[in-house]
C-alpha positions as CSV (number, residue, x, y, z in Angstrom):
1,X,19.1,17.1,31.7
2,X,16.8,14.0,30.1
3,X,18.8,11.8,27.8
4,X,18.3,12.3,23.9
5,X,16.7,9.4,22.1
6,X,18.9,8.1,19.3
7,X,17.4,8.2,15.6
8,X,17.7,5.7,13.1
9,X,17.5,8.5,10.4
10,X,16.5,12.2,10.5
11,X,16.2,14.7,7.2
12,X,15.2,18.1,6.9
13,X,12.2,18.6,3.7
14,X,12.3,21.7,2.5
15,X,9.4,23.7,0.7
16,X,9.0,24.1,-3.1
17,X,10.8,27.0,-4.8
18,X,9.3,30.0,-4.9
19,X,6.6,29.3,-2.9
20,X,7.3,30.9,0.6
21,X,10.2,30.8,3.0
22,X,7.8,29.4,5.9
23,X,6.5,26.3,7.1
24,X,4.6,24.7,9.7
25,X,1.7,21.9,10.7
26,X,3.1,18.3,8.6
27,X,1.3,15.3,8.5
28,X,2.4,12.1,7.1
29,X,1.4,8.9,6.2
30,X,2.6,5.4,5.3
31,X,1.1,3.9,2.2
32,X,0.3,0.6,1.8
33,X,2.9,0.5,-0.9
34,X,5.0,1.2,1.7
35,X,5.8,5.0,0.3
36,X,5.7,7.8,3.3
37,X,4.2,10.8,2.0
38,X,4.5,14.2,3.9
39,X,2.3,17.3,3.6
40,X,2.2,20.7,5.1
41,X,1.6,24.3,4.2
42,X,3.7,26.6,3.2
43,X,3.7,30.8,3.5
44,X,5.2,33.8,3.4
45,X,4.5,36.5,5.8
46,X,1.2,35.9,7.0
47,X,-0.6,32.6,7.2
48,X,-3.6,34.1,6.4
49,X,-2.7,35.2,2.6
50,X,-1.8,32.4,-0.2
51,X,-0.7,29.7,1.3
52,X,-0.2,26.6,-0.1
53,X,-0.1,22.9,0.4
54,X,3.4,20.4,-0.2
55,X,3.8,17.6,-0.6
56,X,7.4,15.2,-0.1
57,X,7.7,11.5,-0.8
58,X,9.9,8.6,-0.6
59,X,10.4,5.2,-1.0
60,X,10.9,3.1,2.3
61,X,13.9,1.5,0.4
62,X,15.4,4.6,-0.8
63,X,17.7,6.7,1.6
64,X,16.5,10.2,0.5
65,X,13.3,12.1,0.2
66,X,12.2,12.8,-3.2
67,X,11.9,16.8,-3.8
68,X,9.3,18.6,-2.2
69,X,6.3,19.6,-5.0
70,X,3.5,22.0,-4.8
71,X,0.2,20.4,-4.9
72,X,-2.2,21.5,-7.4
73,X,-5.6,23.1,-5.7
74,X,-7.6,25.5,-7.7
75,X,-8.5,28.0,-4.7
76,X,-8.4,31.5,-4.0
77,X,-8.1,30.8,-0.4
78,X,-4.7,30.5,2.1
79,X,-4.6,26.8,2.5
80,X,-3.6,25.1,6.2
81,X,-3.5,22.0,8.6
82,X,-3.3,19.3,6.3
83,X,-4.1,15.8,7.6
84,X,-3.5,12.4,5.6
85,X,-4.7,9.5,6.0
86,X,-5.6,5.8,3.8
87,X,-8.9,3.7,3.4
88,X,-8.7,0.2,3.8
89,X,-9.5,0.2,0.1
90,X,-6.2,2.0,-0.7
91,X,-7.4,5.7,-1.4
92,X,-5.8,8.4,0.2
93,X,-7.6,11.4,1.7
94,X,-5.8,14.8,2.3
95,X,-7.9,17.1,4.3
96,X,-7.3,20.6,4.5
97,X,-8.8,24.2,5.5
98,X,-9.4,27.3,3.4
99,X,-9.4,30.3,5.2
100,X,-11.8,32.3,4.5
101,X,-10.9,35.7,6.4
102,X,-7.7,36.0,8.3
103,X,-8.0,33.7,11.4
104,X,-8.5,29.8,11.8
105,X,-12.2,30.7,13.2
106,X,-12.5,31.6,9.6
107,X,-11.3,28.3,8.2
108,X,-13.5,25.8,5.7
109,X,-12.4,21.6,5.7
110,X,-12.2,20.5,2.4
111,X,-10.6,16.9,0.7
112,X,-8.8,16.0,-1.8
113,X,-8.3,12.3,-2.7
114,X,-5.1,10.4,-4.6
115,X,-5.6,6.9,-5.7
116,X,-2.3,6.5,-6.9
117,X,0.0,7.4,-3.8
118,X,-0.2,11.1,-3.8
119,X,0.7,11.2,-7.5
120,X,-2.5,12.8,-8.7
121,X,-5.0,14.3,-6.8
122,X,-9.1,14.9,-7.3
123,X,-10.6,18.5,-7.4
124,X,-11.6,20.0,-4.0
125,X,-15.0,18.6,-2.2
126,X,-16.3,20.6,0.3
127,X,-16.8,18.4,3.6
128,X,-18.0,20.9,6.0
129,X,-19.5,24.6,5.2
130,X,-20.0,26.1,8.6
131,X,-16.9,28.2,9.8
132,X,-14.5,27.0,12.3
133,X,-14.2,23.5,11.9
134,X,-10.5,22.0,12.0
135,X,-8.7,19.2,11.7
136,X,-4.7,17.9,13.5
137,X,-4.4,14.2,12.9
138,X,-5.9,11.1,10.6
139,X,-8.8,9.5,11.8
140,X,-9.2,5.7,13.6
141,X,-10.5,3.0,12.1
142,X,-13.4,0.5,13.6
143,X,-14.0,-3.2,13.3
144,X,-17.3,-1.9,12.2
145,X,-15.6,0.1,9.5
146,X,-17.0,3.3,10.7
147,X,-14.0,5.9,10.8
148,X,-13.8,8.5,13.3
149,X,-11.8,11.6,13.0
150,X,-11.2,13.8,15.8
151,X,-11.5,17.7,15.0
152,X,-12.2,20.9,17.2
153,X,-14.4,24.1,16.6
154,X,-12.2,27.2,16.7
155,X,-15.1,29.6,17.3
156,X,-15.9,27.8,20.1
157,X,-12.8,26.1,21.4
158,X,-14.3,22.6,21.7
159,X,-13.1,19.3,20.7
160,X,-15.7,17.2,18.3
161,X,-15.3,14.0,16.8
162,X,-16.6,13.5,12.8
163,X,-17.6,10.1,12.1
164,X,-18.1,8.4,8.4
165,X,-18.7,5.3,6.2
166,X,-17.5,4.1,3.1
167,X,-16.3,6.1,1.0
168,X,-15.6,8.6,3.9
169,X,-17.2,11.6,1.9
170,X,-19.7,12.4,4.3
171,X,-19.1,13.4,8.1
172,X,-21.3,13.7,10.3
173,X,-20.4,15.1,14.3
174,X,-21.1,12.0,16.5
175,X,-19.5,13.0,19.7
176,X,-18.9,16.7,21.1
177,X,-16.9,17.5,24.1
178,X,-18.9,19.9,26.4
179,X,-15.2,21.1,27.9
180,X,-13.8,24.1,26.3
181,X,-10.4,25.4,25.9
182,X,-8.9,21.7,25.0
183,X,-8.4,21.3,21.4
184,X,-6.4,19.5,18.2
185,X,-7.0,16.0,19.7
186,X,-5.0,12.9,18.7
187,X,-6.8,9.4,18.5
188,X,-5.2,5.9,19.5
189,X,-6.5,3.0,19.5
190,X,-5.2,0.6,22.0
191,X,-4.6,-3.0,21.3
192,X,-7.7,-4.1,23.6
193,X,-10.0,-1.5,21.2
194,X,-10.5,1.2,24.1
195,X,-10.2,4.6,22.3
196,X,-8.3,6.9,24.2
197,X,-7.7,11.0,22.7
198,X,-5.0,13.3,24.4
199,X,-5.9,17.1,23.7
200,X,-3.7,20.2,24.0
201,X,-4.5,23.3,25.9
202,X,-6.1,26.5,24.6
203,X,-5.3,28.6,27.8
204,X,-4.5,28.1,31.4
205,X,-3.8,25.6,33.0
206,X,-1.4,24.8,30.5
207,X,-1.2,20.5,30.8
208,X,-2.0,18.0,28.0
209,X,-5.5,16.8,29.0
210,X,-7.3,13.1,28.4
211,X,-10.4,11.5,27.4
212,X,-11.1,7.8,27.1
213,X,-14.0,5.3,25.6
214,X,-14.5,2.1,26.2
215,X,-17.9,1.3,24.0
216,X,-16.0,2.2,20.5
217,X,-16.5,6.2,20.8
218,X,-20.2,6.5,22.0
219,X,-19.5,7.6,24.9
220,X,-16.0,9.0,26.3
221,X,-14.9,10.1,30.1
222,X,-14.9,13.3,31.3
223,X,-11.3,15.0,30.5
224,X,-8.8,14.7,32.6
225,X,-5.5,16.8,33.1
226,X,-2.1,14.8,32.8
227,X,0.9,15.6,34.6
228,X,2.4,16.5,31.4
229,X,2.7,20.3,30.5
230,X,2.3,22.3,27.3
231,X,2.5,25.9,26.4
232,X,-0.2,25.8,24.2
233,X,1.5,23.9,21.0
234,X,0.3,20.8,19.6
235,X,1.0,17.2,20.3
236,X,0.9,13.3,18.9
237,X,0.8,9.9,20.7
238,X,1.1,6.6,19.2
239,X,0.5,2.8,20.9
240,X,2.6,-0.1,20.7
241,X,3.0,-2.9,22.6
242,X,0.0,-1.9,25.4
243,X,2.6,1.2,25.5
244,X,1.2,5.0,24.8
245,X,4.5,7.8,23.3
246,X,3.4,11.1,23.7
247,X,5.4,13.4,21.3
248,X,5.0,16.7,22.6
249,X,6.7,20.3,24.0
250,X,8.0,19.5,27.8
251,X,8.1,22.6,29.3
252,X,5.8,25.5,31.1
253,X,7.4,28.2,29.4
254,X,5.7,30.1,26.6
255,X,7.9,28.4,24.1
256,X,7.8,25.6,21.5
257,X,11.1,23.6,22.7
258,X,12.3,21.4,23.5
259,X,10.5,18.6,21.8
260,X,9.9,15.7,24.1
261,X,8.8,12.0,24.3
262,X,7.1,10.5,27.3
263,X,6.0,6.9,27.7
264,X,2.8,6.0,29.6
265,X,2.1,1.8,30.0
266,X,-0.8,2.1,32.0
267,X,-3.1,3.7,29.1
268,X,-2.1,7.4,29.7
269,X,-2.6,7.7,33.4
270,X,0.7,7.9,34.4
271,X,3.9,9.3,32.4
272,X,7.7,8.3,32.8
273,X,10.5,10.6,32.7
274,X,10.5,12.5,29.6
275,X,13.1,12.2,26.9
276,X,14.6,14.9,24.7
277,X,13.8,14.3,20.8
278,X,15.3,18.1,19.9
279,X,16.6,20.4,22.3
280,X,17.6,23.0,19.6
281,X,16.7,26.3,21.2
282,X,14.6,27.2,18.2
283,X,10.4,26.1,17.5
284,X,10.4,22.4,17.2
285,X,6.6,22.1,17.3
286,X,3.5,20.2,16.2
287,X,4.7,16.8,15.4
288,X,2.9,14.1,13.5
289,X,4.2,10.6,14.5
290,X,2.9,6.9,13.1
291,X,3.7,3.4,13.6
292,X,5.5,2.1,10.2
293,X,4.5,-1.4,9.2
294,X,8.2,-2.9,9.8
295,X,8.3,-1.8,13.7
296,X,9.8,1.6,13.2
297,X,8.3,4.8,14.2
298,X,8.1,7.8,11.5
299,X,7.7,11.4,12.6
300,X,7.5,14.9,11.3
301,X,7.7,18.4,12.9
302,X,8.1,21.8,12.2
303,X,11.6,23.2,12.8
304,X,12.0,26.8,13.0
305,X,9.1,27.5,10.8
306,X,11.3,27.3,7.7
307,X,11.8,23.4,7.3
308,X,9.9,20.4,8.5
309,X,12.0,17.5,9.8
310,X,12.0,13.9,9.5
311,X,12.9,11.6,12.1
312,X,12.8,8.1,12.2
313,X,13.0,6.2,15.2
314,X,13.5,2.1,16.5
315,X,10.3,1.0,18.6
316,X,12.2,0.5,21.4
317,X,11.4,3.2,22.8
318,X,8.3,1.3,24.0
319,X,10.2,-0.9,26.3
């Protein structure tokens, strides 16, 4: 049995009242205030019909999340797969699909922005009209400024990568994966500026695959399978310290558990022995994870489909 990583803090955020007993697919974000913000969508039955988006904060220096609010978006459409993420200039962006029929090949990215930590937000802005296009995780930023935001075409099952300039309202595909069947890439950037993404499997075989560029994402190596599995659930890697954590579900069964942690220091080529961050026999599934600003690691996942979960762990886990 692999050892369970100890947490500095861990809280369970809970959806707004009324609003729908399930849960799933957080993001979260450290502001340069120093507030974490956490979004993700809330349902009832089906994800398909009314969802909404929520939205929990809290002060770095505070022990206890605020409670969870509702955020305002005039739509007629069930709302999903939120993604945060900050401008060097200090606004936030929250993207977000509508879906427009009753599957994710049906879904439309939109953005909302906050320029006062997530207190208030603009109205919707279309960002991309043609069906299918989805987002997982916040986008990296280049020396150059240019941001690049990894997304994937459900219709299709590809990975793509957006890129934008200030003010990142325009997006524009600068990279598509020829590959199928890989999808919701995460982005790191190392600490020598090589780009590496990590994608999650669509189908069989059922392994966390690997792309890397070393000319600031115009080109990028042809995928690669790791040796670490996944039953088709999603995933999130962060870098420290010339070290890669992948955050992710260790196992070949057709399940989302346990949640796991594996540590790569050789850019993602090879993977230690994994460690257990939830072994509760229940879904613990599609985690969001960030490096904080004082050396600790924030993360959020969906637990059970009827809570999200905070976790907050010491950075030594990259040593």
């Amino acid at each position: 049995m692999t050892e369970l990583i100890p947490l500095i803090e861990a809280e369970f955020l809970y959806n707004p009242a009324d609003k729908g007993m399930h849960c799933h697919c957080p993001t979260i974000l450290e502001c340069q205030s120093g507030k974490l913000l956490a979004v993700w969508y809330v349902y009832n039955v089906d994800e398909y019909r009314n969802a909404t988006l929520a939205l929990a904060s809290k002060n770095l220096k505070d022990s206890i999340w605020n409670t969870t609010k509702t955020i305002s978006i005039d739509s007629k459409y069930s709302l999903g797969n939120p993604v945060l993420f900050q401008e060097p200039n200090g606004r936030i962006h929250l993207m977000y699909v509508a879906l427009r029929g009753t599957y994710w090949n049906d879904a439309v990215l939109y953005s909302i922005y906050s320029e006062d930590d997530g207190e208030t937000w603009t109205d919707p802005r279309l960002l991309w009209k043609e069906l299918g296009m989805m987002v997982r995780h916040p986008p990296v930023f280049l020396k150059s400024e240019v941001c690049l935001l990894p997304a994937y075409d459900e219709c299709k099952k590809r990975s793509i990568i957006l890129s934008s300039q200030p003010p990142y309202s325009n997006w524009e595909i600068s990279y598509q994966f020829k590959e199928s069947d890989i999808i919701q890439s995460t982005l790191i950037k190392t600490e020598e500026d090589d780009l590496i993404m990590f994608f999650r499997p669509h189908s069989d075989p059922r392994f966390i695959w690997k792309s890397q560029s070393c000319d600031q994402g115009n080109s990028w190596s042809t995928p690669d399978m790791t040796s670490l599995p996944n039953p088709l659930s999603g995933i999130s890697a962060i870098s420290k310290n010339n070290a890669i954590a992948m955050i992710y579900n260790h196992t070949h069964e057709h399940q989302r558990y346990p949640l796991s942690v594996s540590l790569s220091k050789d850019g993602g080529t090879t993977w230690e022995e994994n460690w257990t961050l939830d072994n509760v026999p229940l879904e613990v599934s599609y985690p969001s994870f960030i490096t904080g600003k004082d050396n600790t690691i924030h993360g959020v996942y969906t637990y059970n489909r009827r809570m999200i979960k905070y976790v907050k762990l010491d950075q030594n886990i990259f040593s």
